[in-house]
C-alpha positions in Angstrom: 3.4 -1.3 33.5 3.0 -3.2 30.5 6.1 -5.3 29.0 7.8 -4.9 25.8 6.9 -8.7 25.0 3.2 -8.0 26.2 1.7 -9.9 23.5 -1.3 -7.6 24.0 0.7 -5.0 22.9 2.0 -6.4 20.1 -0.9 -7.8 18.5 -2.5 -4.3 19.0 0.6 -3.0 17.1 0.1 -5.3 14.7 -3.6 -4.4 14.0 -2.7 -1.1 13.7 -0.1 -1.3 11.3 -1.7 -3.8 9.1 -4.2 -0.9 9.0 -1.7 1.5 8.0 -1.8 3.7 11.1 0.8 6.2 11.4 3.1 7.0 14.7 0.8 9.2 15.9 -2.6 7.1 15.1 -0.7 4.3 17.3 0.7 5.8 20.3 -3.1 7.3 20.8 -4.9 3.8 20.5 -2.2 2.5 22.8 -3.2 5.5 25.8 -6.9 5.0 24.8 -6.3 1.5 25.5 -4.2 1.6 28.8 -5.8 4.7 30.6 -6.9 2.8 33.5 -3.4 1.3 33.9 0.0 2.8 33.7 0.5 3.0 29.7 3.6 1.7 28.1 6.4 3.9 27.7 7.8 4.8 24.3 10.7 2.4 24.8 8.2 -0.5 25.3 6.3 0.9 22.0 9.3 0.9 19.7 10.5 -2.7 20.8 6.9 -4.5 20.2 7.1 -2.4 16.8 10.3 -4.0 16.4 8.6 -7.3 17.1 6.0 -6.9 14.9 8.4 -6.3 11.8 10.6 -9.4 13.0 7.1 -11.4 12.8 7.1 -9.9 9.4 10.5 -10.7 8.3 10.2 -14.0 10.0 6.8 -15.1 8.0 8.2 -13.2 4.7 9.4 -16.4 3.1 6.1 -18.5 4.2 3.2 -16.1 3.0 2.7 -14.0 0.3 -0.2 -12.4 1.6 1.4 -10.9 4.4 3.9 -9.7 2.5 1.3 -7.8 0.4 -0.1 -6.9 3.3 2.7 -5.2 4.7 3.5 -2.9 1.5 -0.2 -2.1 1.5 0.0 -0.8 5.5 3.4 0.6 5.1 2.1 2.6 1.4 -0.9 4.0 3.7 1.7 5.1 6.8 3.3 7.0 3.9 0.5 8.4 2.5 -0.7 9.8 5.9 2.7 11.5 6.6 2.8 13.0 3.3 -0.6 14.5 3.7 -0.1 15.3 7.4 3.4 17.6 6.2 1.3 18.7 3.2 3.5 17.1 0.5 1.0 16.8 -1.8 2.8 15.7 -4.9 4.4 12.9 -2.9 1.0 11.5 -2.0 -0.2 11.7 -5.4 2.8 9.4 -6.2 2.2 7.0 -3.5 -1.2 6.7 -4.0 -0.8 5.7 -7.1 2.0 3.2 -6.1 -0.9 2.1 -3.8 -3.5 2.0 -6.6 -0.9 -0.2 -8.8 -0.3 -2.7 -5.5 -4.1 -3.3 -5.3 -4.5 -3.9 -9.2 -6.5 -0.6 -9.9 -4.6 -0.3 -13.0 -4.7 -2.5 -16.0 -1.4 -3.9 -17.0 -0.2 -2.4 -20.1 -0.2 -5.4 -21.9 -3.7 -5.9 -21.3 -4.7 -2.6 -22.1 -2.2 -3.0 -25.7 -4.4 -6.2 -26.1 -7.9 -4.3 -26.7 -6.3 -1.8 -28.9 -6.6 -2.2 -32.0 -2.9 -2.8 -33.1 -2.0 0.2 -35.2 -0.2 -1.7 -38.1 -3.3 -3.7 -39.1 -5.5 -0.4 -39.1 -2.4 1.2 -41.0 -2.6 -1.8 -44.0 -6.4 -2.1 -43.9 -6.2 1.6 -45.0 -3.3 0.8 -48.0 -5.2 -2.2 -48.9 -8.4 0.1 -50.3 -8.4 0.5 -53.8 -9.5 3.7 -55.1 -12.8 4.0 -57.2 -12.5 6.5 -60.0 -16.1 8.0 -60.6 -17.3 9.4 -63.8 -18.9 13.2 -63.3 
């Protein structure tokens, strides 16, 4: 039986979840993957999971990316349970919380920036003087 510090296991965890894998997606590759030897037990699951977000925590303060990373995995295990419970209006909401984390969305000052700023097109418009025509 595989142990919960099977690094194996772990890194398979890992890949998964970086993936954004739900539950379910997970505990399948992990029979896939051990069923020509005894698969590990749900117990032995939950504790590399656990060491997998302790790597996480541990390398928070060192790398950016991962951290990135993880909100991007953890955005898609959320989307996947919304849409698997058929909570439509919460997957609309975190997919676009998922769009906004991979820059899909202009910022608003840069979309404000290419707009013409309303003021200026307000006192262009004052600024014309009237031309009276003879008939």
């Amino acid at each position: 039986m595989a142990s919960a510090c099977d690094p194996s296991l772990v890194e398979l965890l890992h890949q998964f979840l970086m993936a954004g894998a739900a539950r379910w997606q997970i505990e399948q590759a992990v029979a896939e993957k051990y069923r020509d030897a005894p698969a590990p037990t749900k117990e032995q699951i939950d504790e590399a999971y656990a060491t997998v977000v302790e790597n996480w925590i541990a390398d928070a303060d060192q790398d950016p990316d991962q951290i990135h990373a993880y909100h991007l995995a953890l955005r898609k295990s959320l989307l996947a349970k919304a849409i698997l419970i058929n909570d439509y209006p919460t997957a609309a909401r975190i997919s676009q919380d998922l769009a906004k984390l991979q820059d899909q969305y202009q910022s608003a000052r840069v979309a404000a920036a290419k707009r013409p700023a309303r003021q200026s097109r307000i006192d262009r418009l004052r600024g014309r003087k009237p031309s009276l025509h003879v008939v």
